[in-house]
C-alpha positions as a Python dict, from the first residue, in 0.01 Angstrom:
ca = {
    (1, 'X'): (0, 0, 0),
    (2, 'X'): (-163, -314, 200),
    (3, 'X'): (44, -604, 167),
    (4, 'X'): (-182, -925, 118),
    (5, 'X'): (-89, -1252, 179),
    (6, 'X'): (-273, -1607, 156),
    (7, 'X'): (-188, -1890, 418),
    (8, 'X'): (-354, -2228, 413),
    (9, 'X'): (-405, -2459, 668),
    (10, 'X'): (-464, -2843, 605),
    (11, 'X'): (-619, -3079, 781),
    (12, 'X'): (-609, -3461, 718),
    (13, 'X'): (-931, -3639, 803),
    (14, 'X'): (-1062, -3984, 683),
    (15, 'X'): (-1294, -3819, 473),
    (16, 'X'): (-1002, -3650, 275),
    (17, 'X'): (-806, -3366, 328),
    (18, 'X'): (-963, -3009, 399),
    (19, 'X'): (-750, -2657, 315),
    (20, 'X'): (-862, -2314, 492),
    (21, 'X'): (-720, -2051, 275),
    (22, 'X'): (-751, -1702, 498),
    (23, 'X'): (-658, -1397, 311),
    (24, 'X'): (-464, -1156, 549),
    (25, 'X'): (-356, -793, 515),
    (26, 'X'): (3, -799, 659),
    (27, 'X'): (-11, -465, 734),
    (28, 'X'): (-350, -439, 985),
    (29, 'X'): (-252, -819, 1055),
    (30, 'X'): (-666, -898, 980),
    (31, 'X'): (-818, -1129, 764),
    (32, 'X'): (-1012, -993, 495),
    (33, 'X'): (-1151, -1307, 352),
    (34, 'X'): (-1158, -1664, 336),
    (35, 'X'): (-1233, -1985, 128),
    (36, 'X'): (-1253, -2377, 208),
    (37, 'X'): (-1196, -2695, -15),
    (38, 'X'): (-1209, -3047, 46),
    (39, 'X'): (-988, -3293, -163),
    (40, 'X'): (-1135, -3658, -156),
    (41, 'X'): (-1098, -3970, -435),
    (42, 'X'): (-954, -3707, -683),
    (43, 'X'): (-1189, -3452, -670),
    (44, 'X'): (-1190, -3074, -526),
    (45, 'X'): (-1476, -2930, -353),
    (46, 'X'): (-1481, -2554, -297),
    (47, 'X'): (-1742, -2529, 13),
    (48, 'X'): (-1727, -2143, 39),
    (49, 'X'): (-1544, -1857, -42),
    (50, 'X'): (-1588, -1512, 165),
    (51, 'X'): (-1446, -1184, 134),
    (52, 'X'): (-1577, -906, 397),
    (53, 'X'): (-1836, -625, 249),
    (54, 'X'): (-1570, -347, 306),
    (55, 'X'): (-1306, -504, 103),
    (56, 'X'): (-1486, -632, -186),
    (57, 'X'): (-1476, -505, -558),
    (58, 'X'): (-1097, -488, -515),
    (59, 'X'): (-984, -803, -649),
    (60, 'X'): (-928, -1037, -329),
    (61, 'X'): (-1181, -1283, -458),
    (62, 'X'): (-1034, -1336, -768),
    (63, 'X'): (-705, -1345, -575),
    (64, 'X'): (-857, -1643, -375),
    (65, 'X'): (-1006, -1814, -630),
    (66, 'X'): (-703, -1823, -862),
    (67, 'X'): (-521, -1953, -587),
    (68, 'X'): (-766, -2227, -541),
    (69, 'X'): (-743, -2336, -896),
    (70, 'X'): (-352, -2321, -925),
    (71, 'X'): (-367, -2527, -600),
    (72, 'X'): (-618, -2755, -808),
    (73, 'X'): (-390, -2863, -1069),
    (74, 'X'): (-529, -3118, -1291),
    (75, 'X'): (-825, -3181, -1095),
    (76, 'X'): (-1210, -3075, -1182),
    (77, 'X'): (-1337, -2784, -890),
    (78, 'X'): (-1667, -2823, -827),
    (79, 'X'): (-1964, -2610, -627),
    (80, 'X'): (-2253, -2496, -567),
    (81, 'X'): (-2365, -2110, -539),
    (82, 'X'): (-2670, -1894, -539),
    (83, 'X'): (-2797, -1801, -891),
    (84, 'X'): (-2641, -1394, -786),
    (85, 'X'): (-2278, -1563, -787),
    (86, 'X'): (-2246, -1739, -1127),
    (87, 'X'): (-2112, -1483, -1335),
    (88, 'X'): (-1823, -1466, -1094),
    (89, 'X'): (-1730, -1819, -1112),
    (90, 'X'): (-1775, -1813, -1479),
    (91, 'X'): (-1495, -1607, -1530),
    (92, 'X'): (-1311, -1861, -1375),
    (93, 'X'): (-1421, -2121, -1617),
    (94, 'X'): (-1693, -2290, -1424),
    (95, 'X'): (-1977, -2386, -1644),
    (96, 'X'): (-2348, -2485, -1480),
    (97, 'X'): (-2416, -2880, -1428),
    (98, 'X'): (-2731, -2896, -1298),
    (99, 'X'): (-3006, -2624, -1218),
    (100, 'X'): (-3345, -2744, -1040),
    (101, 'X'): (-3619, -2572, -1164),
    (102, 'X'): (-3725, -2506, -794),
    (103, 'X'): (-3443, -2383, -633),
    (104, 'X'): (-3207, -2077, -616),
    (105, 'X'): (-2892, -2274, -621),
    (106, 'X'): (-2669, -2433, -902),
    (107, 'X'): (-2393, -2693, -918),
    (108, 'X'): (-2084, -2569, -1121),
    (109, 'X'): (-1761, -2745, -1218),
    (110, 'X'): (-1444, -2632, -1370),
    (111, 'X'): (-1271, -2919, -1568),
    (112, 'X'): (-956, -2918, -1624),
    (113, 'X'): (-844, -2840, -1981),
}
């Protein structure tokens, strides 16, 4: 059995801080996926979240995101996806905020409850 682990690196900028969370399998020693925040004035930014083709369907996503939103706390999430992507972040609690007609993309926000 692969033995996962998540390890996040911080960095403090004037902007806020920013978090890399990488995803590794302890047992190949690779990283399998990956996901980046930003924390500024209160709020938490999720800027992307990756897992690679081959390991997907398995649960590391979900393993990433719930570690995003325990990591959270308190504080609102917020993002924006591709249309294809929001029933995964809506299992997750994130609800739609804005939609242009136009576009392909969507803003999304999980408040805290």
């Amino acid at each position: 059995m692969n033995i996962m682990k998540i390890i996040k690196h911080k960095l403090h900028t004037e902007a806020g801080t920013q978090i890399l969370y990488k995803l590794i399998n302890e047992e190949l020693q690779i990283v399998i996926g990956k996901a980046a925040v930003s924390r500024f004035n209160g709020e938490v930014r999720l800027h992307t979240i990756y897992i690679k083709p081959e390991y997907r369907g398995m649960g590391y996503g979900e393993r990433l995101i719930r570690k995003i939103i325990e990591d959270g706390g308190d504080t609102p999430i917020s993002l924006c996806t591709h249309l294809g992507n929001i029933s995964f972040f809506a299992k997750y609690d994130f609800e739609i905020i804005t939609n242009e007609d136009d576009s392909s993309l969507v803003e999304m926000v999980r408040r805290t409850f």
